[in-house]
N, C-alpha and C positions, 0 to 999 in steps of 0.2 A: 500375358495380359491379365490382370489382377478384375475380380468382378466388378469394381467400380469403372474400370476403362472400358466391359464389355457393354456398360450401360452409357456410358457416354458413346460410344460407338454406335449403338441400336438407335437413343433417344427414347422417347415414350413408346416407338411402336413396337407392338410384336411382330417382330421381322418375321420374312423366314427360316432363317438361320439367326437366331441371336450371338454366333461365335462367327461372326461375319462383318466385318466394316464395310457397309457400301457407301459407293460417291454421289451426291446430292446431286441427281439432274435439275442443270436450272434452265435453259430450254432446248427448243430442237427446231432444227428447221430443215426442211426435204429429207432427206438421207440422213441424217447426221442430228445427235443429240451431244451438248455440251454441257460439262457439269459447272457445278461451281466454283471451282478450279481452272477454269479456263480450259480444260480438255477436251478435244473435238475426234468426239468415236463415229463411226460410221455403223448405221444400225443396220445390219447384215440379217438378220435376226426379223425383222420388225416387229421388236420387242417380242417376242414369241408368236409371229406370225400370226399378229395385229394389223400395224400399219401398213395400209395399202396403197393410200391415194398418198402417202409422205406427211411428214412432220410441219405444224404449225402454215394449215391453209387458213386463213384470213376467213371467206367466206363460211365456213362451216360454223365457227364461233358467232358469228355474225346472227347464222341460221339460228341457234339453241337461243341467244342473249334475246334474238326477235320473239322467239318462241315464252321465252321465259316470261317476260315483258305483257305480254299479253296471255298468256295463261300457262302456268307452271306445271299446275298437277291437279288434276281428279281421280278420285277412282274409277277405278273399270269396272266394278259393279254398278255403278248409279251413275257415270257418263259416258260416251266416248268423245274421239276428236277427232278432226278434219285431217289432222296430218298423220294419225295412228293409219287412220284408214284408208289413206292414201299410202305410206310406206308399205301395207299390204298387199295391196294393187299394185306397189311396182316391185315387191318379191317375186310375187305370182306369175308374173310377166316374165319374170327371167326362168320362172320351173318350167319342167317338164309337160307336156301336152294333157297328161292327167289332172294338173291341179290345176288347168286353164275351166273357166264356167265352173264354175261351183266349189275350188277349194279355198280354206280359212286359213288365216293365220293367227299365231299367239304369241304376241312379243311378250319377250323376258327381260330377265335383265344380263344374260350369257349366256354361256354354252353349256356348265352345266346345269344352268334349271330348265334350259330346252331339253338334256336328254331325262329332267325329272318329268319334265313334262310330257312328253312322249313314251314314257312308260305304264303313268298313267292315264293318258290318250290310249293308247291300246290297248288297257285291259279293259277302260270301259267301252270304247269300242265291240269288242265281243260282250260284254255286258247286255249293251241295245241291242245285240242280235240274237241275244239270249244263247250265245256258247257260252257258262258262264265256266267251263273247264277250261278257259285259256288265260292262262295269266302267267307262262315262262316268257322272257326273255333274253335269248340266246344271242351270244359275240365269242369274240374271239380270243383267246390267248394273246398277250402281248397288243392289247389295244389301250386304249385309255378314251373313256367318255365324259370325265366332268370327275369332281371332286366330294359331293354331297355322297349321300350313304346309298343311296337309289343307282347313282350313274356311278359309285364306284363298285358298286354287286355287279355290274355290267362291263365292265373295264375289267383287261385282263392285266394291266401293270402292275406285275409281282410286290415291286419295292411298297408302292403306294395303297396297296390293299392289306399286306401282311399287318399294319398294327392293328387292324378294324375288322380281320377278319369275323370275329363271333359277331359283328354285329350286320355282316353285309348278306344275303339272300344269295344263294347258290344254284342259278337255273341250267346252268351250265358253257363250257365255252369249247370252241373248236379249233381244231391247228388255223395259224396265222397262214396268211400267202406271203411268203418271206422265200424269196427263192433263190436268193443268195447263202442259205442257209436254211434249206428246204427242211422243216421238219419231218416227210415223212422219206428224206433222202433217195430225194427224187431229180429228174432234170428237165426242165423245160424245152421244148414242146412232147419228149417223151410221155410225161407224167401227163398228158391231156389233163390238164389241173386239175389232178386229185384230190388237191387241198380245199376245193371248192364240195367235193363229193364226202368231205368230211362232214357234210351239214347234213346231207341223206343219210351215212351212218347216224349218226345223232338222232334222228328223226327215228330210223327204226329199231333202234334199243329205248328209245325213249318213246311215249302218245305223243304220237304227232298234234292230237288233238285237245292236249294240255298246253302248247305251245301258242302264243300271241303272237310272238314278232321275231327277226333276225335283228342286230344290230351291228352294222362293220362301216368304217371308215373306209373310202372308196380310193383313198390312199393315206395310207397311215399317218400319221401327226408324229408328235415326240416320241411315244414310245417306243417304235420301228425306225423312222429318220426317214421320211418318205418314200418308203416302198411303194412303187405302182405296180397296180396286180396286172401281172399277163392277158394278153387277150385271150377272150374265154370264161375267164373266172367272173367278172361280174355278172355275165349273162345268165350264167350257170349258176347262180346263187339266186340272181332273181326270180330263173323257172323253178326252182324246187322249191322257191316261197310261193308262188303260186301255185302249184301242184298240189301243196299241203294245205291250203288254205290259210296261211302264215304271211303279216303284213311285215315288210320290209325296209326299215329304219336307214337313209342314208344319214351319221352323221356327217353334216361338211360343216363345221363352228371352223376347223381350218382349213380346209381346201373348198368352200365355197365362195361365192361373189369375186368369180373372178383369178384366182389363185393359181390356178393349175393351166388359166388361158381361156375356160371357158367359164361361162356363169355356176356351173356346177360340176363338181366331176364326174358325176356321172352320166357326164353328157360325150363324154368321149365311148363311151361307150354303149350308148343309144338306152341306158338301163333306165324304166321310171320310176322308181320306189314307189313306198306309201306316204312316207311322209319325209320329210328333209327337215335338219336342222341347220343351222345357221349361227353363228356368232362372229367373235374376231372382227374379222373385216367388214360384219357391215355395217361398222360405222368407224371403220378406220382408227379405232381407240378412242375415239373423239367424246364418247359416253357409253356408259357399259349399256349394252345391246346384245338379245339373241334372236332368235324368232324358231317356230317349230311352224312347217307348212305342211299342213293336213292334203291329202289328195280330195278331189273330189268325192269322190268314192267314201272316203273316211269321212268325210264331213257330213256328206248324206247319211249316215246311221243316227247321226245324231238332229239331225234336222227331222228324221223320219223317227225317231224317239222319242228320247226324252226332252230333248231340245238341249240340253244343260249341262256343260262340263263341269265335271262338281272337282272346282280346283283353282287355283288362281294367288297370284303373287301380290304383295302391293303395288311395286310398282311396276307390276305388267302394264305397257302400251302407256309408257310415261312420254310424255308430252314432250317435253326439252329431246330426251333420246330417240325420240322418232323422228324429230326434227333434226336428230343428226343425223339419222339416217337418211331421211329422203335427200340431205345436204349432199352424203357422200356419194351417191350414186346418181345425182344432180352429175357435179365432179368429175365421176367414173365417167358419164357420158359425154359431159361437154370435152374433156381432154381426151377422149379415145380410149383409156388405158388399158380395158380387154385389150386390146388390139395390141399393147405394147409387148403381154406378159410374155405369150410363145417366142415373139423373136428374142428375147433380153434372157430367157430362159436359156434357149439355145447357144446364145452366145458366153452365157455364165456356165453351163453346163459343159461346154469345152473349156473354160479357161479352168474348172476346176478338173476334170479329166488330165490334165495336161499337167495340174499341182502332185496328183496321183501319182505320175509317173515321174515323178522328180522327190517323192515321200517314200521311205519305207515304212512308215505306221498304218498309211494309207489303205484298205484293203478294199474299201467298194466306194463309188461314187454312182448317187441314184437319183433319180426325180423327176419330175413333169411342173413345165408352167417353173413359176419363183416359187419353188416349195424341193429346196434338194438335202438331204443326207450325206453325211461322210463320215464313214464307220472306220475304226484304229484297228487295228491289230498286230500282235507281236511277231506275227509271222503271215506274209500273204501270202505264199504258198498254200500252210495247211491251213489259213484262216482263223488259226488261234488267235482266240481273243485273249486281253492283257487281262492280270488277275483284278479282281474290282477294288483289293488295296491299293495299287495304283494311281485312281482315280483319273486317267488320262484325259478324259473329255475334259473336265476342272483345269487337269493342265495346261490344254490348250486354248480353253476359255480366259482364263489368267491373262496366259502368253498372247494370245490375241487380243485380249482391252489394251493391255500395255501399248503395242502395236497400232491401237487406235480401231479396233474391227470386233464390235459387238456380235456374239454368237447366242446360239441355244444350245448347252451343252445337256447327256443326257446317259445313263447309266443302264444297263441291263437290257439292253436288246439281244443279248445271244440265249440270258436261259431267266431272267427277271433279275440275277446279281451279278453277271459278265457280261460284258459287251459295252463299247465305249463310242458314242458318236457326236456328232454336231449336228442340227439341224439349223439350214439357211434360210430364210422366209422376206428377203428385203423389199421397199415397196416398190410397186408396179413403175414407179416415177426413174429406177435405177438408171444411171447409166453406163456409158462403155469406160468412161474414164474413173466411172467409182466401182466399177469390175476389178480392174487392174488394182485401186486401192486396195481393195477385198484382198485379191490373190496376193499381193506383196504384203501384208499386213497377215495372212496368213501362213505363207509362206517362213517367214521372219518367226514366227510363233511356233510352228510343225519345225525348226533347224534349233528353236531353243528346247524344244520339251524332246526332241531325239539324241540332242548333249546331255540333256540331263539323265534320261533314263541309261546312254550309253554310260556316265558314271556311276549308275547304280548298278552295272549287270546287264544291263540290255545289249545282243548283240542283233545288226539289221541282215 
């Protein structure tokens, strides 16, 4: 294709890939978004583990157009609003017993400027309390936090960090809990998760006392393919944030409001962080939304302070978008849909077990809640992964739009340039008969991309 046909392809926007034709979605309704082609995909994906309540609810438009209609935007310096502060109050209801009586909230406008925001929340947090040596913020290997320069020095996804490295802050990261491919070639429950004790090494070749925060995804997002960590490791990451005096970041921008079955993830595991991040679903895509919730505890520093976070967005605690928030979890509640995620979970989570053993590319199928992973490799056996010229996730992203079954494809989970998977994120609304779509529509995609690699050389 000649550069004039790559810009007719693009149009005016900067894509993300300008050597990319994508299909114009013109709408979407529950499950399923249709372009303007007439092509009806099934969003498997929800859109990158977005949509939760489903595509094109009536009411939630309704909520923003009312919101709009009678007051758009002020700023959050010189006002607030009734419904900013109400979406607060029904965050905080769904945290942790910590940030019940006394903790705040700070809407954004996503996920990454909640983890900008919470970085700087806890450095000035130790600030007011006059540590003024604490200002690392430590994560993991193979994580991903947000895309800004702040949450990407804190993300450990190789691909996404290597162009920008001179200019990203280096506090350090620690092996992933990835136990499919244990990095420190270990085996579950032998390892009494070690991977979790990588944070106490850390701590005692480094001053614990220059250290602010942990930060880990309480199950991994894109850049793992929803690993959930063993029981054990979250506890054990929590007490040696506490031990050290070290405040404890859950990001959930994907696996909160809901996602994983419970309001937070890290509720399955009784953990309270310090602070919780939030984006994606809590507003269903409906308006960019994130929110960072301070514990009580964190909030009291600064109430006992300076009073003053010296920091702030434009359009933090926008009016229309909070109004879609309180819309969607209005929604969440009057339909049930916690309540839906663990069974529909369960139920997606055998039918794709059950794709595995009908795949040779297949090599792990993982997850909690609507939030699963399906990792390729060229051999299940020894778990080799395909070389990353192959691009297999791609392939199968392809091979499943065709099929009608929108994916999250993703690259570099085995060392940041091998490793090939899909992540599945559809909303909470799914049901058993667009399961079966899924898996046939996958299926059909996983028997075209094993023809094809078997004529390049691939043997299963």
């Amino acid at each position: 294709m000649n550069g004039g046909e790559w810009r007719s392809a693009s149009g005016a926007l900067f894509s993300r890939n300008l050597h990319r034709r994508y299909p114009l979605a013109a709408r979407a309704e529950g499950s399923w978004i249709y372009t303007d082609e007439g092509k009806k995909v099934l969003d498997a994906a929800g859109s990158a583990a977005v949509v939760s309540i489903g595509h094109g609810v009536a009411q939630i438009g309704q909520a923003m157009a009312e919101q709009a209609a009678k007051l758009a935007f002020v700023h959050s310096s010189e006002f607030q609003t009734r419904i900013a502060q109400q979406l607060a109050e029904r965050l905080l209801a769904l945290a942790p017993s910590n940030f019940q009586r006394g903790g705040r909230v700070f809407l954004t406008s996503g996920g990454s400027e909640a983890t900008e925001t919470a970085i700087k929340l806890c450095r000035q947090y130790f600030v007011e309390r006059g540590e003024t040596r604490r200002l690392k913020i430590v994560s993991r290997r193979q994580s991903y936090h947000g895309s800004t320069i702040g949450a990407l020095s804190v993300s450990g996804n190789t691909g996404r960090r290597e162009p920008f490295l001179p200019l990203l802050a280096e506090w350090g990261h620690i092996a992933p809990c990835y136990c499919y491919r244990c990095p420190l070639g270990l085996e579950y429950p032998q390892c009494n998760v070690a991977c979790a004790d990588e944070l106490e090494k850390y701590l005692e070749e480094n001053d614990p006392e220059t250290v602010a925060a942990f930060i880990f995804e309480p199950v991994s997002g894109a850049t793992l393919g929803a690993v959930a960590p063993p029981a054990g490791y979250a506890e054990r990451i929590a007490e040696i944030c506490r031990r050290h005096g070290i405040l404890l970041i859950a990001d959930e921008v994907m696996t909160g409001i809901g996602r994983t079955g419970k309001p937070f993830a890290v509720d399955h595991w009784g953990v309270k962080p310090d602070v919780l991040l939030v984006g994606k679903g809590v507003a269903s895509g409906y308006a960019p939304l994130g929110a960072v919730l301070a514990s009580t505890d964190v909030a009291d520093a600064f109430v006992r302070g300076s009073g003053r976070l010296i920091h702030g967005f434009t359009y933090s605690a926008h009016p229309v978008a909070a109004a879609a928030g309180v819309a969607v979890l209005d929604y969440i509640q009057e339909k049930h849909l916690f309540n839906r995620v663990a069974p529909t979970g369960v139920e997606l989570g055998r039918a794709l077990e059950a794709l595995r053993n009908d795949s040779a590319i297949i090599g792990d199928v993982r997850g909690l809640g609507l939030l699963w992973g399906i990792e390729f490799v060229r051999d299940r056996e020894s778990r080799t992964p395909f070389e990353a010229a192959a691009q297999v996730a791609d392939l199968v992203f392809d091979a499943a739009y065709d099929a009608g079954v929108l994916t999250y494809p993703i690259h570099g989970c085995v060392d940041g340039t091998r490793g090939d998977h899909l992540l599945l994120a559809p909303p909470f609304i799914l049901s058993s008969e667009e399961i079966a779509d899924l898996v046939v529509g996958l299926k059909t995609a996983l028997g075209r991309v094993e023809q094809n690699l078997s004529n390049s050389g691939w043997k299963p």
